[in-house]
C-alpha positions as CSV (number, residue, x, y, z in Angstrom):
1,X,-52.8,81.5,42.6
2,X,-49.2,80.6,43.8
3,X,-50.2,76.6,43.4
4,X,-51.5,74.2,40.8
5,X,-53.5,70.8,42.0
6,X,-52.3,68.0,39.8
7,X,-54.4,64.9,40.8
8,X,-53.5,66.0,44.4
9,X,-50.1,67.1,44.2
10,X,-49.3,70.5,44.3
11,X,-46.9,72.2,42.3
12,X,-45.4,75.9,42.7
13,X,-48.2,77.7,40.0
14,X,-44.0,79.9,38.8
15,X,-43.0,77.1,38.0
16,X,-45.6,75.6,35.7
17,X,-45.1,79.1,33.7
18,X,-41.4,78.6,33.9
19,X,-41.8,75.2,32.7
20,X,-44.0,76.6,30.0
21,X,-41.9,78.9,28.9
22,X,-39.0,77.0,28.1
23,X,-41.2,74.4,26.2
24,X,-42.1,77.7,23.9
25,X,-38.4,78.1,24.0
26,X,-37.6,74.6,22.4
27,X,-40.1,74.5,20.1
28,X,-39.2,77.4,18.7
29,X,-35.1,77.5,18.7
30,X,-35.7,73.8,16.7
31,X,-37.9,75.5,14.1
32,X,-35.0,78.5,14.2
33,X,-32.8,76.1,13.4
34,X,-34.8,74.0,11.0
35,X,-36.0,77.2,8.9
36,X,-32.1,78.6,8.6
37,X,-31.1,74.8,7.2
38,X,-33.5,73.8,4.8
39,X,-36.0,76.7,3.9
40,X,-34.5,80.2,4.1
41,X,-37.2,81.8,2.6
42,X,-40.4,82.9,5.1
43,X,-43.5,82.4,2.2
44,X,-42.1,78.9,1.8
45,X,-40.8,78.0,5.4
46,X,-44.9,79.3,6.9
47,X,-46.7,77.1,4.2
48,X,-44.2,74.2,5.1
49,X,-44.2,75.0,9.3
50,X,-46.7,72.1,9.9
51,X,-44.6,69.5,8.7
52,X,-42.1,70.8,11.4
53,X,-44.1,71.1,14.3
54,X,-44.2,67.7,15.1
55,X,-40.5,67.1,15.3
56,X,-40.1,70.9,17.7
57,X,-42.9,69.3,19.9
58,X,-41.4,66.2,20.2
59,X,-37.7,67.5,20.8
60,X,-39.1,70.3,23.3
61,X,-40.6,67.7,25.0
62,X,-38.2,65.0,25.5
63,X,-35.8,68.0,27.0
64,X,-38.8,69.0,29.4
65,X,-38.7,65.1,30.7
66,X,-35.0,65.4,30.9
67,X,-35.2,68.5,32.6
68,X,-38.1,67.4,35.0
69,X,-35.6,63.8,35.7
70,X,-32.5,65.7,37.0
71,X,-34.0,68.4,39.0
72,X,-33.1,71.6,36.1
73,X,-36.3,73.8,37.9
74,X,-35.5,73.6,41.4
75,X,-32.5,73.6,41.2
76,X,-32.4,77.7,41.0
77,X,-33.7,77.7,44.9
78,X,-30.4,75.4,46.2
79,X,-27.6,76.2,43.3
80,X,-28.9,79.8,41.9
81,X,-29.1,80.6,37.9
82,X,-25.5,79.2,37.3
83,X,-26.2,75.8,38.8
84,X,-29.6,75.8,36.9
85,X,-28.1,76.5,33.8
86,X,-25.0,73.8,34.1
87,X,-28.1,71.1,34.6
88,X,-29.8,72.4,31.7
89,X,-26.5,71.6,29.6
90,X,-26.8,68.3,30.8
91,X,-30.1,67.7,30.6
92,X,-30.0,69.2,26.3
93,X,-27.1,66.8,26.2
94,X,-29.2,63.7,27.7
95,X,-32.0,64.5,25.8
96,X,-30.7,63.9,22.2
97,X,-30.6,60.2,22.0
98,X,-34.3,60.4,23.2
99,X,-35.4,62.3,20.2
100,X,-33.4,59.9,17.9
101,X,-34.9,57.3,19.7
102,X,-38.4,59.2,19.1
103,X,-37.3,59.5,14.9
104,X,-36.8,55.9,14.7
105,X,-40.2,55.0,16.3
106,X,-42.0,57.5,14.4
107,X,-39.7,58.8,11.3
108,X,-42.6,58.8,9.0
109,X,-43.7,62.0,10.1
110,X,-40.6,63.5,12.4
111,X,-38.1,63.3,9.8
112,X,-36.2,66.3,11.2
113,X,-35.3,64.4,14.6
114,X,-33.2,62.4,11.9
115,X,-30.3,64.8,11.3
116,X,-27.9,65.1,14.3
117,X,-26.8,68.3,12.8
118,X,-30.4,69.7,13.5
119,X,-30.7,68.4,17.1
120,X,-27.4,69.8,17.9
121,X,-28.1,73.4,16.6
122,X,-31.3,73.6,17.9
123,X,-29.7,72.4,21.2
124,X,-27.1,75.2,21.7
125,X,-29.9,77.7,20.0
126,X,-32.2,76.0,23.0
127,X,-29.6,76.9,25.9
128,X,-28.8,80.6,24.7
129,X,-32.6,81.4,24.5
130,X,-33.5,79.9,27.5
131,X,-30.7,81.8,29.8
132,X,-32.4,85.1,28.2
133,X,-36.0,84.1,29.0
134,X,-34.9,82.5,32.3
135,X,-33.4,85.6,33.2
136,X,-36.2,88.0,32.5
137,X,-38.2,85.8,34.0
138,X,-36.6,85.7,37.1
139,X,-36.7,89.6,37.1
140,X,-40.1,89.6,36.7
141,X,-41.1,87.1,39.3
142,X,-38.7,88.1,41.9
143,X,-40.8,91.1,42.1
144,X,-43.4,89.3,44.8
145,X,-45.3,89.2,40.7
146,X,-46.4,85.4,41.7
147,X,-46.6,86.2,45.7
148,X,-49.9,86.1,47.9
149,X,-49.9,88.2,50.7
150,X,-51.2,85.5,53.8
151,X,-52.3,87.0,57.2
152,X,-52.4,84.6,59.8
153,X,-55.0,84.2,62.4
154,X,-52.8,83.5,65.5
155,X,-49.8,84.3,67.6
156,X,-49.0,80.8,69.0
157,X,-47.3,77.5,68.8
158,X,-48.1,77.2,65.3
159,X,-48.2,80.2,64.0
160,X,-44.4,80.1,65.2
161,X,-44.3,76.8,63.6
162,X,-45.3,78.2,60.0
163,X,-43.0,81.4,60.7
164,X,-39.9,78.9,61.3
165,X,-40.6,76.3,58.8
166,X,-42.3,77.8,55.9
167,X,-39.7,81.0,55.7
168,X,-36.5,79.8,54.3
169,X,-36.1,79.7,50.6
170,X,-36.1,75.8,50.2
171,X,-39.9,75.9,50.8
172,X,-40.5,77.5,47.1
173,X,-42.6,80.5,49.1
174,X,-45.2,81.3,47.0
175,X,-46.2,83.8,49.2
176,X,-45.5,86.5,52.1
177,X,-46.7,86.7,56.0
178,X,-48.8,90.0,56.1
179,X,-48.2,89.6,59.8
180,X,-49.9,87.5,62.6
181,X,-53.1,88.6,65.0
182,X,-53.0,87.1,68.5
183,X,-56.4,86.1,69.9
184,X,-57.5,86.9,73.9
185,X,-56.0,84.8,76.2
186,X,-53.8,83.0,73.3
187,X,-49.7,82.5,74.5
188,X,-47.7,84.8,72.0
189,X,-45.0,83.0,70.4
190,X,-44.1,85.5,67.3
191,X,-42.1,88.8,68.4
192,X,-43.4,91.8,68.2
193,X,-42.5,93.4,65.3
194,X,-44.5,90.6,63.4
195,X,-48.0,91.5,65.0
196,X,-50.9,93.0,64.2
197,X,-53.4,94.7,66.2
198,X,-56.4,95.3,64.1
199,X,-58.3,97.5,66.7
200,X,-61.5,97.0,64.1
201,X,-63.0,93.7,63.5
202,X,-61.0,91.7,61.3
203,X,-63.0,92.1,57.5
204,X,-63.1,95.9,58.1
205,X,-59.2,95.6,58.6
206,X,-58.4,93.3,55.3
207,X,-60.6,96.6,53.4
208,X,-57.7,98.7,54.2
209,X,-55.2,96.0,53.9
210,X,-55.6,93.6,51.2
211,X,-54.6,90.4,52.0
212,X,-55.1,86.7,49.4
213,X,-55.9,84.5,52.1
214,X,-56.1,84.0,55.8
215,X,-54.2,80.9,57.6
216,X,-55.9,80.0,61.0
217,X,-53.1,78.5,63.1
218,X,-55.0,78.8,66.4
219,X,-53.1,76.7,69.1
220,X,-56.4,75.5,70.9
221,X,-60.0,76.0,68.8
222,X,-62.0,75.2,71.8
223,X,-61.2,79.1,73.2
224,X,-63.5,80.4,70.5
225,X,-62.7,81.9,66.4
226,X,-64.4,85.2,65.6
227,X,-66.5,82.9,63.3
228,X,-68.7,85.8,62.0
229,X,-65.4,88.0,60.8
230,X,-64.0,85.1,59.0
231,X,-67.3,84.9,57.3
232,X,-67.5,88.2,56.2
233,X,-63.9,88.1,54.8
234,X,-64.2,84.8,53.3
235,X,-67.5,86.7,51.6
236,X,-65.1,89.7,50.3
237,X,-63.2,87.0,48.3
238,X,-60.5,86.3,50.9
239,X,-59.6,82.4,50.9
240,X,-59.6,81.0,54.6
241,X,-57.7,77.8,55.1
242,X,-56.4,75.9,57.9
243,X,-52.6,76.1,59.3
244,X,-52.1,72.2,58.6
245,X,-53.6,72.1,55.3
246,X,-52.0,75.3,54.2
247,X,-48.3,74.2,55.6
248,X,-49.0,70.9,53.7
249,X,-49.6,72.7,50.7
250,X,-46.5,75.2,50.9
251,X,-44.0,72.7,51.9
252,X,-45.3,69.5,50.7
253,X,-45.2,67.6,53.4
254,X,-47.9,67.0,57.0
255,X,-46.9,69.0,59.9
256,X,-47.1,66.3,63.0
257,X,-47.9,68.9,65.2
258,X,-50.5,70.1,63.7
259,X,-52.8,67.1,63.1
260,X,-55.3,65.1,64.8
261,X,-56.5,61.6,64.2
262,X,-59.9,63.5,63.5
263,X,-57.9,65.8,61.0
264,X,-56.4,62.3,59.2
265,X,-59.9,61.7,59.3
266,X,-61.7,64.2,57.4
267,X,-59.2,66.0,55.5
268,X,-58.9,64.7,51.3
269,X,-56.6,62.2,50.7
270,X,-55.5,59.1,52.5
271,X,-57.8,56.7,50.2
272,X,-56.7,54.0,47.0
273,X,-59.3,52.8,44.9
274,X,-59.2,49.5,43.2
275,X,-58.5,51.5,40.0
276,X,-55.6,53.6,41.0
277,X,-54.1,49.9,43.3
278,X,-54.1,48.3,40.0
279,X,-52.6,51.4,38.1
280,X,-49.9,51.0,40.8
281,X,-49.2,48.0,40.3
282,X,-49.0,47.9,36.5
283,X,-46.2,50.9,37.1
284,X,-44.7,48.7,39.6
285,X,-44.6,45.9,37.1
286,X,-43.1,47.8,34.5
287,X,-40.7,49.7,35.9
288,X,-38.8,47.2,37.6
289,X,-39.1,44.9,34.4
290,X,-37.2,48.0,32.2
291,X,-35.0,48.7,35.4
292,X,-33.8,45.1,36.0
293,X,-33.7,44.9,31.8
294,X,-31.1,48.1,31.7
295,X,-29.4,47.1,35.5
296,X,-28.4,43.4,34.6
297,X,-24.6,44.2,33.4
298,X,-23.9,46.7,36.0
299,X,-25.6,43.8,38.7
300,X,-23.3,41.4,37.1
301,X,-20.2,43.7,37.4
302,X,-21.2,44.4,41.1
303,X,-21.4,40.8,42.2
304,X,-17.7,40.6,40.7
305,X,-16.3,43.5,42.8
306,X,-17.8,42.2,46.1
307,X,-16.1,38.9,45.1
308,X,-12.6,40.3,44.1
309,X,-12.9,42.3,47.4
310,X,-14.2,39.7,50.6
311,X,-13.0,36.5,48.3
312,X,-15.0,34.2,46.4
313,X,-16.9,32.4,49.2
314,X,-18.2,36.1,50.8
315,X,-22.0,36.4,50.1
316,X,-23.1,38.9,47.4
317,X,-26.4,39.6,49.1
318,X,-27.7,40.7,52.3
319,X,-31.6,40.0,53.2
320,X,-32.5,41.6,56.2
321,X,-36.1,41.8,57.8
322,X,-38.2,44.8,57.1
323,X,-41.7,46.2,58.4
324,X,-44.4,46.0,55.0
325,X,-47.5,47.0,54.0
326,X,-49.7,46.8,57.4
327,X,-47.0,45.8,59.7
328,X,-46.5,42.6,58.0
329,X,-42.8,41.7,58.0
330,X,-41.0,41.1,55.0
331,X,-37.3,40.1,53.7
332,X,-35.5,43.1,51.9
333,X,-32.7,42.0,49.2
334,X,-29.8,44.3,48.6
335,X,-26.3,43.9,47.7
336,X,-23.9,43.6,50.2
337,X,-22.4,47.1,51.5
338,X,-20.9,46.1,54.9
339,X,-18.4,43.8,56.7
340,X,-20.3,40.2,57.0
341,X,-19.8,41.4,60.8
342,X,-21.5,44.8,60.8
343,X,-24.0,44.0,62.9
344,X,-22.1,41.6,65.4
345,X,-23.3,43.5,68.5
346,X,-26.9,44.2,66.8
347,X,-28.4,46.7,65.0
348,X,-27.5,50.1,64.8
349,X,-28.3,53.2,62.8
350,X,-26.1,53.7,59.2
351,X,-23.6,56.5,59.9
352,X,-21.7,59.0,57.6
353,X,-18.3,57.8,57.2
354,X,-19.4,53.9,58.7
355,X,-16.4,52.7,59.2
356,X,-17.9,49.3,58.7
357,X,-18.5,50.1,54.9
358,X,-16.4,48.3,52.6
359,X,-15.1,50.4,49.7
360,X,-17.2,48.8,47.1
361,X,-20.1,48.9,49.3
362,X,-19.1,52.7,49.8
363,X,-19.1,53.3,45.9
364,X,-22.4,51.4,45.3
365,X,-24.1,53.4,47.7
366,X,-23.4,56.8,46.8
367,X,-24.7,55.7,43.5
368,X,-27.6,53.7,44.8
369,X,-26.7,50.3,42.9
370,X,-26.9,48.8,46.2
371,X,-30.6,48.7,46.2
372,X,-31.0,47.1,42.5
373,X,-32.2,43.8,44.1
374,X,-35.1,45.3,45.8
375,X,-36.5,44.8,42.0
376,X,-37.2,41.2,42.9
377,X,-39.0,42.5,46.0
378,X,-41.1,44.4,43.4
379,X,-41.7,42.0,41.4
380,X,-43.0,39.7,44.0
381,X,-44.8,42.2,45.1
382,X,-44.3,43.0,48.6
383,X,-42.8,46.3,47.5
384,X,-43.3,48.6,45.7
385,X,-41.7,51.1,43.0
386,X,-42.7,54.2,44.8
387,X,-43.4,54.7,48.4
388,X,-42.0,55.1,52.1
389,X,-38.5,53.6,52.6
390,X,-39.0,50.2,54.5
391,X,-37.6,50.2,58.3
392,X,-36.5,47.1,60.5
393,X,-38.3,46.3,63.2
394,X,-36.8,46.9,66.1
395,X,-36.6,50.8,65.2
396,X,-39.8,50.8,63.9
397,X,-41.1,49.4,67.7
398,X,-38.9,52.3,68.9
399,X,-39.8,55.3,66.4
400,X,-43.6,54.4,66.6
401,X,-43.4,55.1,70.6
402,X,-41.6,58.4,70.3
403,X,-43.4,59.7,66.9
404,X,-46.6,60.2,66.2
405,X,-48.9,58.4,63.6
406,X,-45.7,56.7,62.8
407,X,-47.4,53.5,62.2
408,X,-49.3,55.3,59.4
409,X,-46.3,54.9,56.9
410,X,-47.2,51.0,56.4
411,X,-50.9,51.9,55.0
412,X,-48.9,51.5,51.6
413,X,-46.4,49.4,50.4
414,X,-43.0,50.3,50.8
415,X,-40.6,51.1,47.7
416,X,-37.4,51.5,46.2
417,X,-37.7,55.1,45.9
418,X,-40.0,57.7,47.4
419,X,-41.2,61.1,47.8
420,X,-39.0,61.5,51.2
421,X,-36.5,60.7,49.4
422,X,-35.9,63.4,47.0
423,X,-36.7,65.8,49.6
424,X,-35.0,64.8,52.1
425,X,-31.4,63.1,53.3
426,X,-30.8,59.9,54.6
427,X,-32.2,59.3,58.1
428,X,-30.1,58.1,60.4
429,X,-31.2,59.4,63.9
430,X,-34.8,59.8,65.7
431,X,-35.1,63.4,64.6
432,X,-34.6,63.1,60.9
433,X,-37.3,60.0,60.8
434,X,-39.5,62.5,62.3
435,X,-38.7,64.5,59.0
436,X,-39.1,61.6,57.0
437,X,-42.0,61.0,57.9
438,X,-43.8,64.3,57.1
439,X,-43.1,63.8,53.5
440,X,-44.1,60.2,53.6
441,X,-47.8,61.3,55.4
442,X,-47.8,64.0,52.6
443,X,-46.7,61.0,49.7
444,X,-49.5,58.6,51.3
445,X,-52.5,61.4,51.6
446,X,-52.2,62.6,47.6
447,X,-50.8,59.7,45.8
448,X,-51.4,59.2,42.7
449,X,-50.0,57.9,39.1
450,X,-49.1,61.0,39.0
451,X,-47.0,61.6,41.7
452,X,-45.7,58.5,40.9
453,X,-44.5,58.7,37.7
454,X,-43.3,62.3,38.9
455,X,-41.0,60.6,41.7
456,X,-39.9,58.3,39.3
457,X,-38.7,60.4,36.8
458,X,-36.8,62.8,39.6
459,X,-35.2,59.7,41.1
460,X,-33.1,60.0,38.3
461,X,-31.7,63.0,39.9
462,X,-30.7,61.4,43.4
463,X,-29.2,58.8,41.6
464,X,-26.8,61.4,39.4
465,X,-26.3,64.1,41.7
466,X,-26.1,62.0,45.1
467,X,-29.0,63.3,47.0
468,X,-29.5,61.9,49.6
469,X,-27.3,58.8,49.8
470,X,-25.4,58.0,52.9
């Protein structure tokens, strides 16, 4: 099992036990630590270790939410063991006002979170022990130890598709292409060297050659499926799935080209329940309340710069009209980035290097302060904390001609931040809204609190290490 469902989502099965792991790690460097300053002797230390517990869980934990905020996991795929290991610095260093803030709360039971030499020691313990069981780790899962072997059923269009998307190491590849078998009459799109020509029928084939699953990325379905093979296989214990669902659960995000409205239809997902709409909201409610509670100085110092650089009568804001939740327009606060004359001869898509930038609207983008008003949109409610980016109007009209089920993005509100986001850079061009909107299909069919509170929490990595702002 390469993937874990979590109320939808799914997350890379390695990286739960990685994620494991270094809790184990935590807790057990704090008690390391808390055993060498205060006990010393093992019979005394074991019939005193529950009174300790607490505070290791507690301070293992608050690093794990660190860790989870600014990206410490993932970021082995894009910056290797060094880069992952300079984030988990950060993220030890971050986390030690959380668990005094946790001792003050609660510091008739975790009395030692209160000694900063504890936290500290058990911190640097923490990082040493956590580079050695990373490591091994890593040795041991690099090994194909987590991998599925996948044979896919098809030599087409798609089949290329998953071969060109899903084998580059951003994709967290939980698995391994076997190879591909063409059907009769099917176009071959995947070279040679990649096919498989059973000769048997296709269960005697996966006896001699054990495969986990079998993707069917058939071009056109209409031409026939050796039904009764995939039968039997599925029989022997091999998992059958389809190419859309099984590219949505590698990458995280809908393949356009593989879906149908009839797909959209009876696939899981796409639905919100009163329940989960009023969860929503609640987060919505709160998060923007402690955002806007924290933002308020920096807001204030911001509305000072734009004024000491266009003069005092230069407006501070900039509304502009958005598309909303079912195509209802809606105005869209932020503070202002460009010229008041950006748009004199209309609108146009935001450019690296925009030369019509000013250079405090260029520092308040990278570091996203520009959006802090959209909290009064949240609060009024016609957006939301977490969903798909909102769009103006006249590109939406344009995108939703070229793109489709582009119109599908404004079944939910849109937000401040959003799954497309952390996956994927600012769009500014026809192609990379395409992109966009793969993650936000993917966001829309399996929200949940969740994956909510997950994008939350990882926003805090955009916002520190500039993903993603333009």
């Amino acid at each position: 099992m390469a993937h874990v469902r979590l109320f939808r989502h799914y997350i890379h099965f390695p990286f739960v036990i990685l994620g494991l792991i270094d809790f184990l790690v935590l807790v057990a460097s704090f008690i390391i630590t808390v055993f060498f300053r205060y006990f010393g002797e093992v019979d005394f230390f074991l019939l005193n270790l529950g009174f300790v517990i607490p505070s290791a869980f507690i301070f293992a934990l608050m690093n794990m939410l660190v860790m989870v905020a600014i990206g410490v996991h993932q970021s082995r795929l894009e910056d290797g063991m060094s880069g992952m290991m300079l984030r988990t610095i950060l993220a030890l260093i971050f986390s030690l006002p959380l668990s005094g803030i946790a001792y003050l709360v609660a510091n008739d039971w975790l009395w030692y979170l209160g000694t900063v030499g504890v936290l500290t020691t058990s911190s640097v313990i923490g990082f040493f022990l956590l580079g050695i069981a990373r490591t091994l780790f890593f040795a041991i899962a690099g090994k194909d130890a987590f991998k599925r072997k996948v044979l896919v059923l098809g030599a087409g269009v798609r089949a290329r598709q998953l071969l060109e998307d899903l084998q580059t190491p951003f994709n967290r590849k939980g698995f391994t292409f076997a190879g591909y078998v063409a059907l009769p009459g099917e176009p071959v799109e995947i070279s040679k060297d990649l096919l498989i020509d059973p000769v048997v029928p296709l269960h005697r084939y996966i006896q001699k050659h054990p495969v986990s699953e079998i993707v069917v990325a058939v071009d056109d379905r209409r031409k026939g499926l050796p039904m009764e093979d995939l039968l039997e296989c599925k029989m022997e214990g091999v998992r059958i799935v389809d190419g859309a669902t099984f590219y949505e659960r590698e990458s995280r995000k809908v393949a356009l080209e593989m879906i149908s409205q009839g797909w959209l239809v009876f696939t899981d997902g796409f639905t919100v329940s009163s329940v989960s709409g009023f969860s929503k909201r609640a987060i919505d409610l709160l998060a923007a309340g402690l955002l806007l509670l924290v933002s308020f100085p920096l807001m204030l110092f911001t509305v000072m710069a734009i004024k000491l650089e266009d003069g005092l009568r230069a407006p501070v804001f900039y509304s502009q009209e958005r598309v909303g939740l079912n195509g209802r327009p809606f105005k869209v606060h932020k503070f202002r980035s460009m010229r008041t004359d950006a748009e004199k001869n209309g609108a146009v898509w935001a450019q690296k290097n925009d030369n019509r930038v000013t250079k405090v609207g260029a520092f308040i983008r990278k570091v996203r302060i520009d959006e802090l008003p959209q909290i009064f949109n949240v609060l009024n409610g016609s957006m939301a904390f977490v969903g798909p980016r909102p769009e103006r109007p006249v590109f939406v009209e344009k995108l939703a001609e070229s793109i489709p089920f582009y119109n599908e993005r404004h079944r939910v509100k849109p937000g401040i931040t959003g799954w497309a986001q952390l996956c994927f850079a600012y769009a500014d061009n026809e192609e990379d809204s395409r992109e966009k909107l793969r993650y936000d299909l993917y966001y829309i069919k399996n929200q949940s609190l969740l994956l909510d509170l997950l994008v939350i929490i990882q926003t805090v990595e955009v916002v520190l290490f500039k993903k993603g702002s333009r």
